[in-house]
C-alpha positions in Angstrom: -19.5 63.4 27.9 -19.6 65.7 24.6 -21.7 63.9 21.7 -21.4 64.8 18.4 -23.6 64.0 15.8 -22.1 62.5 12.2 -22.7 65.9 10.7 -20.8 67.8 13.8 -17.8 65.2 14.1 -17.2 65.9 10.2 -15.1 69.0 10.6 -13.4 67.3 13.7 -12.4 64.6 11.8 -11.0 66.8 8.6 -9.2 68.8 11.4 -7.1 65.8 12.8 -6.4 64.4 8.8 -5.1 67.8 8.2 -2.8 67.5 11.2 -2.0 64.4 10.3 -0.9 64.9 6.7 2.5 67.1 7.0 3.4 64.1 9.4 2.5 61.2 6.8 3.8 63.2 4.2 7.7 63.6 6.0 7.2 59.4 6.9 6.2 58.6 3.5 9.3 60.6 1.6 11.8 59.0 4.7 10.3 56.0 3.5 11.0 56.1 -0.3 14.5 57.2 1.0 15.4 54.6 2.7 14.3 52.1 0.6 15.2 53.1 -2.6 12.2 51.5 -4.9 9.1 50.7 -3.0 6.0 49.5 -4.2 2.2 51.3 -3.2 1.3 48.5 -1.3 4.1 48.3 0.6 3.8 52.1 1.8 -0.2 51.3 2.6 1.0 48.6 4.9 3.7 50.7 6.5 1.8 53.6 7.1 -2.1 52.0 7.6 -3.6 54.2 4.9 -5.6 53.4 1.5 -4.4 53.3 -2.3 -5.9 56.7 -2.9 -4.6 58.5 0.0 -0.9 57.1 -0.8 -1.2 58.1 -4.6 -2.4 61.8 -3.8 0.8 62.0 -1.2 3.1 60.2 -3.6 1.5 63.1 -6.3 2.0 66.1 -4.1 5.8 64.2 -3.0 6.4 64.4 -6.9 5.1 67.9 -7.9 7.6 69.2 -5.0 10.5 67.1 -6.5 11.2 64.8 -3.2 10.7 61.5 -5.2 9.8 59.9 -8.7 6.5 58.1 -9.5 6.7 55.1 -11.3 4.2 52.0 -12.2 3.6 50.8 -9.1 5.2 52.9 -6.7 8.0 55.2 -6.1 11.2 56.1 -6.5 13.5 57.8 -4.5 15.8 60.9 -6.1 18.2 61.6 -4.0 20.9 63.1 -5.5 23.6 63.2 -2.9 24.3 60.1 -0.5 26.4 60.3 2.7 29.0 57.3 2.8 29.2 55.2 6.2 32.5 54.6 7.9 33.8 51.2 6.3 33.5 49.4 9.3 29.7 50.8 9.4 29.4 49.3 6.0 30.5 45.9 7.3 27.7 45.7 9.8 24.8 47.1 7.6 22.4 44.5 5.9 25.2 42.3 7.8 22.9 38.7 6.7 22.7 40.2 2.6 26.1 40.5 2.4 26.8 37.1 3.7 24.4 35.4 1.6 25.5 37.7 -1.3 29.2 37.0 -1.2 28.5 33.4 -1.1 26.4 33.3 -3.6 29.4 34.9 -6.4 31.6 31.8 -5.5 29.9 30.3 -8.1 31.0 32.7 -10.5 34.4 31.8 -9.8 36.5 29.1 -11.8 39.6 27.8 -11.5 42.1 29.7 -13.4 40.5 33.1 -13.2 42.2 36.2 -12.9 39.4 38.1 -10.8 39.3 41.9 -9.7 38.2 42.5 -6.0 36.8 46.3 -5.2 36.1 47.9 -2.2 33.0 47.4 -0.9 31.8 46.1 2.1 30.4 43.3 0.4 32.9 42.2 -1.8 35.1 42.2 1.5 32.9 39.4 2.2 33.8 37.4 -0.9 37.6 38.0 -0.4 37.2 36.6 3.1 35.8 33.5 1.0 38.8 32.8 -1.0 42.0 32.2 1.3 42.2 28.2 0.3 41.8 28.8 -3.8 45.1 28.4 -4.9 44.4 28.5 -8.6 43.3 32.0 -8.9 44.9 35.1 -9.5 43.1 38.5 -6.9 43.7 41.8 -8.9 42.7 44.3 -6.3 42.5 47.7 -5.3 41.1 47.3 -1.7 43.6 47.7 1.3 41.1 45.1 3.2 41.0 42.3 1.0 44.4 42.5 0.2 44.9 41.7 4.0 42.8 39.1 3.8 44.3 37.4 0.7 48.4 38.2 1.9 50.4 35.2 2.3 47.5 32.6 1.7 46.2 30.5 -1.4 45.1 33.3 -4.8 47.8 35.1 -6.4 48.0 38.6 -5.5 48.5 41.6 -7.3 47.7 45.4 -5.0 47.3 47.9 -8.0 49.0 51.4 -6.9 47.0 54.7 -6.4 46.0 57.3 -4.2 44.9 56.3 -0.8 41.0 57.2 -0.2 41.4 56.6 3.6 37.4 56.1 4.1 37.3 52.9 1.7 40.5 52.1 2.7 41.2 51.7 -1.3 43.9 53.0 -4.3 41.8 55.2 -6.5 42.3 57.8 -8.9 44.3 58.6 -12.3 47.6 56.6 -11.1 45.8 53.3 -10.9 45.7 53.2 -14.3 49.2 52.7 -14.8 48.9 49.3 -13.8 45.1 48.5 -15.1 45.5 49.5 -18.7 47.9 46.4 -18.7 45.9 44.0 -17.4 42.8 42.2 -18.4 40.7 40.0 -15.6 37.9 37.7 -16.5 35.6 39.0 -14.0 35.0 42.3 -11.6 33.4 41.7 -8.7 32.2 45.0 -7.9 30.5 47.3 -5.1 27.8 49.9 -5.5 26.7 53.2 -3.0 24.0 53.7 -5.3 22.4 52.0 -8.4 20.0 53.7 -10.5 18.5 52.6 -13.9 18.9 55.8 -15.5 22.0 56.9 -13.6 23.4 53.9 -13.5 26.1 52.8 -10.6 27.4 56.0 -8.9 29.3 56.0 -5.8 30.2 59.3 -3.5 33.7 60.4 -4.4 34.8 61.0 -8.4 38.3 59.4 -7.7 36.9 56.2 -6.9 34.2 56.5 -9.5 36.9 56.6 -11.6 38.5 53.5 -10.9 35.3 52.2 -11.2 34.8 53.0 -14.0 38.4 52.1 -15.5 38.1 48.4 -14.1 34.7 47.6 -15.8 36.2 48.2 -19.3 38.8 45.9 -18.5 36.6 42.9 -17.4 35.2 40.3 -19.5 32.2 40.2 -16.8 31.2 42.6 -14.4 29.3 41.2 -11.8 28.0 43.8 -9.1 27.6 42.7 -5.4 25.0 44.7 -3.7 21.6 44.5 -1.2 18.6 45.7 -1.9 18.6 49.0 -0.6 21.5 50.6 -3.5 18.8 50.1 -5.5 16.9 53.3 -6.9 19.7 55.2 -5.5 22.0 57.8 -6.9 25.4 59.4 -5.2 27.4 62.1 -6.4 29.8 60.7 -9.4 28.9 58.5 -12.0 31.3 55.4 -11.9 29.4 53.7 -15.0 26.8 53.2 -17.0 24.4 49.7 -16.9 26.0 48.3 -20.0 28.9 47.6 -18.2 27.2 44.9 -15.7 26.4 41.6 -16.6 25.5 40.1 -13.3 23.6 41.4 -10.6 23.6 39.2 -7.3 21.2 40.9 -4.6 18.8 39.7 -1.6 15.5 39.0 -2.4 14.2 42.4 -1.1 14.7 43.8 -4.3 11.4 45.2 -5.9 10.4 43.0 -8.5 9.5 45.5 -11.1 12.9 47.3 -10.4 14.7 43.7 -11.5 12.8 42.9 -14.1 14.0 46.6 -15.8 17.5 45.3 -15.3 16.6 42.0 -16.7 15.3 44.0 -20.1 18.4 45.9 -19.6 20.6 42.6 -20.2 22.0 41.6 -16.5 21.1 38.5 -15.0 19.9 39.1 -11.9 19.9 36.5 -8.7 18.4 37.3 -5.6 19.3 35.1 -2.9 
């Protein structure tokens, strides 16, 4: 058996941090990736190592532009996100959405004229809605339209260019139909959600539908889980002003809601 004495072992010991660092460091920006928003003590539980080793990581992360420090923690910035197959969507965060979608019924009166989207989430709330017969569904979403044909809201499919992905009518010729109308409120889907960028989604078509539909809502209330938050895709589909309500799981890093809060949108994480 080889013994080493405290003073020997010392360079053995820097030998196997130094190893280990390229690995924490790719775990750690994977991490802030996936998450969005996470919080320092959070990434010391995950990857078993002190406050100071995480803020020189999340320092040398930053200098080489793979994240954003804030108070706290970090935040992710990437600037591209890949979209999942709608029927990938469905199955993501599956229990958040479920919760989520049942917790904007309440945001729902009778008489409203409502605008459905096309995310996975607001899918959700559509699927909630087949026995409210005093409610008018404006939507551009091939799915919830599906769900809604033949059964208790009126229905009204806005026209548009089929994005086969989202299964949903996007682009300039939707707004033929929008400029007319006025709903109450938007219940709306996010791929990312950034306080700076504000909601952005992966495809500039759809952005701008988006985009077009929150300026004709009275309320915009966005459906979303935790992990669009912090996140930024490829084309803006409108600024935070536009969103009044934000309903989210309770994963959602506290600091991150209470900027939203300042920002003006109610937040409720169920």
């Amino acid at each position: 058996m080889i013994k080493f004495s405290l003073n020997q072992s010392q360079p053995v010991l820097k030998g196997i941090q130094k190893e280990l660092a390229p690995r924490r460091l790719d775990h750690l920006r994977e991490l802030v990736r996936g998450r969005g928003v996470i919080r320092l003590e959070e990434i010391c539980r995950q990857l078993r190592v002190s406050p100071a080793t995480v803020r020189r990581d999340l320092d040398q992360l930053e200098k080489a532009g793979a994240i954003r420090r804030v108070h706290g923690g970090a935040v992710s910035v990437e600037s591209r996100l890949e979209e999942p197959l709608f029927d990938d969507k469905t199955s993501m965060a599956a229990r958040e959405k479920h919760r989520i979608a049942a917790a904007a019924l309440q945001f729902i009166e009778p008489g409203d004229t409502i605008f459905l989207d096309g995310g996975s989430t607001v899918l959700e709330l559509a699927r909630r809605l087949p026995d409210r017969t005093n409610l008018t569904v404006v939507t551009n979403s091939l799915r919830a339209a599906l769900e809604l044909a033949g059964r208790g809201p009126r229905l009204i499919l806005i026209g548009g260019e089929l994005r086969r992905l989202s299964q949903t009518l996007v682009g300039p010729l939707t707004r033929c139909l929008l400029e007319e109308l006025h709903v109450d409120k938007a219940f709306m889907g996010t791929i990312g959600l950034a306080l700076k960028e504000g909601l952005t989604t992966t495809d500039p078509s759809e952005a701008y539908t988006k985009e077009l539909v929150a300026g004709r809502a009275r309320q915009v209330i966005l459906l979303a889980d935790s992990g669009k938050a912090g996140k930024v895709a490829f084309a803006r589909a409108g600024g935070l002003e536009h969103v009044h309500v934000f309903i989210t799981d309770q994963a959602l890093d506290k600091n991150f809601a209470k900027e939203l809060t300042r920002k003006g949108i109610k937040v409720v994480r169920v």
